[in-house]
N, C-alpha and C positions, 0 to 999 in steps of 0.2 A: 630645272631639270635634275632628276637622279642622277646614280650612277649603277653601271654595271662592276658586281666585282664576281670576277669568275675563277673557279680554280678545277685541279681535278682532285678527286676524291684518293684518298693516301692507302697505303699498303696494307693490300687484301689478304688471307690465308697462302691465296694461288700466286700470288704474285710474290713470295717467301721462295714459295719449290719452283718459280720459274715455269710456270705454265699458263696456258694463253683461258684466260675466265673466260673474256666476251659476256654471256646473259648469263652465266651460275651464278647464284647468288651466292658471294661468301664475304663470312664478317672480315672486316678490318683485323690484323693485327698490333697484339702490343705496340710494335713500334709505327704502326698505321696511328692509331690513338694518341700516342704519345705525339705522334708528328703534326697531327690534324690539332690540337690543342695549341702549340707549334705556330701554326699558321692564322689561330686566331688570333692569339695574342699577337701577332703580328701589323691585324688590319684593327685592333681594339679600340682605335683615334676615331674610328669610321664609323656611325651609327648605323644601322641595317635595321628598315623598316620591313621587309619582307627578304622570306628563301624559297629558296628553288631546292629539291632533289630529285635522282632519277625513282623507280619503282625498286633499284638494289639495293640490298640493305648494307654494302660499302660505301655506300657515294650521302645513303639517309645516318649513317651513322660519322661521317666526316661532319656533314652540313651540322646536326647537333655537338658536335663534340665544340665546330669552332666556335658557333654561339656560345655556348656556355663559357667558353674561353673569353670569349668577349663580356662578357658580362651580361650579354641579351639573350634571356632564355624566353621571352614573352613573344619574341618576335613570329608572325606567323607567317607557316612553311606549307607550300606545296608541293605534289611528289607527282612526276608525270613518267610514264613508260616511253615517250620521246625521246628523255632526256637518257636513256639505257645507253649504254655499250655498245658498240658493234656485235651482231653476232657472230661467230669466227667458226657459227657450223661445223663441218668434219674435223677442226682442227679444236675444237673445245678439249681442255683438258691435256691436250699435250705440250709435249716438254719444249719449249720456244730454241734451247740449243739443240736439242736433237734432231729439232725438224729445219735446223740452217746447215745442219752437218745432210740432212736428207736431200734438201729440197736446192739447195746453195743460194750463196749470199744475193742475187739479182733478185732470185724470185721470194726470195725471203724478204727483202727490202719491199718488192711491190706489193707481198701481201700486207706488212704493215704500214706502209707506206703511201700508195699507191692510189689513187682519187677513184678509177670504176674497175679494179683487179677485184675478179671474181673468189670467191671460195667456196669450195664447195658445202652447197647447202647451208650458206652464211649471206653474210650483209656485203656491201660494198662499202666505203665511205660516202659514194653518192647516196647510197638507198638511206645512211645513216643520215646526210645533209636534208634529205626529202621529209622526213619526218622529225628530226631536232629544229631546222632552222622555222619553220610554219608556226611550230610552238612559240619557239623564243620572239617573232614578227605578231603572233595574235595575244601573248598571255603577258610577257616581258617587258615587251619594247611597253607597251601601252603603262605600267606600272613608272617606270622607269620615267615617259610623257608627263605624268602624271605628277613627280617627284621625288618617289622614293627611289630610295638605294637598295638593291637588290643584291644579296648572294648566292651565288649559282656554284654549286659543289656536284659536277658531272664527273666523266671518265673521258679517258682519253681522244676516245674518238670522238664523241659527242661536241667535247669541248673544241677540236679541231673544224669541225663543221660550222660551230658558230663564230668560230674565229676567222675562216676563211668569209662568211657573209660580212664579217663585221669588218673587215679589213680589206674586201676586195681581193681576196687572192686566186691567181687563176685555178685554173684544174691543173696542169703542169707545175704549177708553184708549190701547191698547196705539201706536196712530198717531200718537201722542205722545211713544213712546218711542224713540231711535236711541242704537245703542253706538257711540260717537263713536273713530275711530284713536286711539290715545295713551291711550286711558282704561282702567283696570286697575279692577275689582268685585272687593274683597274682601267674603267674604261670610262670617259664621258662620250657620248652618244650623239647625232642627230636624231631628228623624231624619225627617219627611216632606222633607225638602228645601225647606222654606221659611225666609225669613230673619227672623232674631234680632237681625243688627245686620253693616252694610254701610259699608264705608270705600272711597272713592274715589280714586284717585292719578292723578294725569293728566302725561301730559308735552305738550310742545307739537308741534305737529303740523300740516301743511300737506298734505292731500292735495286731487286733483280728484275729489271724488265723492260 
């Protein structure tokens, strides 16, 4: 059996000025690069036969950055719009303190938070699980069956979703879960894609978000 190594994708433009991306596309910064480099050398012990990234070009520019940091620039990558962001709809683009100064800390929590807290004209975390976890069960797991090591360079919430299937976490629980910048989920797997035994590797990490 492979393994899963999962992380999320490192510090965006938006994520610098403290505003919520969700599906805008924007590049990593300096210290996203720097970090995501960071994180390869981190798991470099680890051979990686194949990647994963979403359709943004933060999450495809971590997943390259760590290869290369690794040594494995041959390695071959798939990019799926599954693996996207939450979209955070009417809240794209605004200021994430302005709007806990607006909206207050409860409901500020459930919208980041929160397992089917609505946004206006945005994603849920469920709708996000509905469409990340089918991926990672039909494209993933089976790679994984099969033997190789896989790394998955998603975003926050995407990454949450497949950590809630993988782990069994309920809908109440799951509010409690956040994939933190700098933090790498190695995972070994059963052939359902649930885990057997999980190691965590963390670098340090400063972001606003």
């Amino acid at each position: 059996m492979g393994k899963l190594i999962l992380c999320r994708r490192h510090e965006s433009e938006w994520n610098k000025l403290g505003l919520w991306t969700g599906m805008r596309d924007r590049h990593l910064t300096e210290y996203g690069f720097e970090k995501a480099e960071e994180m390869g050398k981190n798991i470099a012990d680890i051979p990686v036969q194949r990647g994963f990234a979403s359709m943004l070009v933060r999450s495809i520019e971590t997943l390259s950055t760590m290869l290369n940091a690794m040594g494995q620039i041959n390695v071959p990558v798939e990019y799926s719009a599954a693996l996207n962001e939450r979209n955070y709809g009417d809240y794209t683009g605004k200021d994430k303190w302005e709007m806990l100064k607006l909206i207050g800390q409860e409901e500020w929590d459930n919208v980041r938070r929160g397992w089917d807290y609505p946004v206006p004209n945005g994603e849920t975390l469920k709708q996000v699980y509905e469409r990340s976890v089918p991926y990672f069960l039909q494209t993933i797991v089976p790679k994984i069956n099969a033997g190789e090591t896989v790394l998955v360079a998603a975003h926050g919430n995407s990454c949450r979703a497949i950590i809630k299937y993988i782990e069994n976490i309920s809908d109440e629980e799951i509010k409690n879960v956040e994939m933190l910048f700098g933090s790498i989920f190695i995972y070994d797997l059963d052939e359902a894609g649930h885990v057997i035994h999980k190691e965590i590797r963390q670098i340090q990490s400063n972001v606003n978000a």
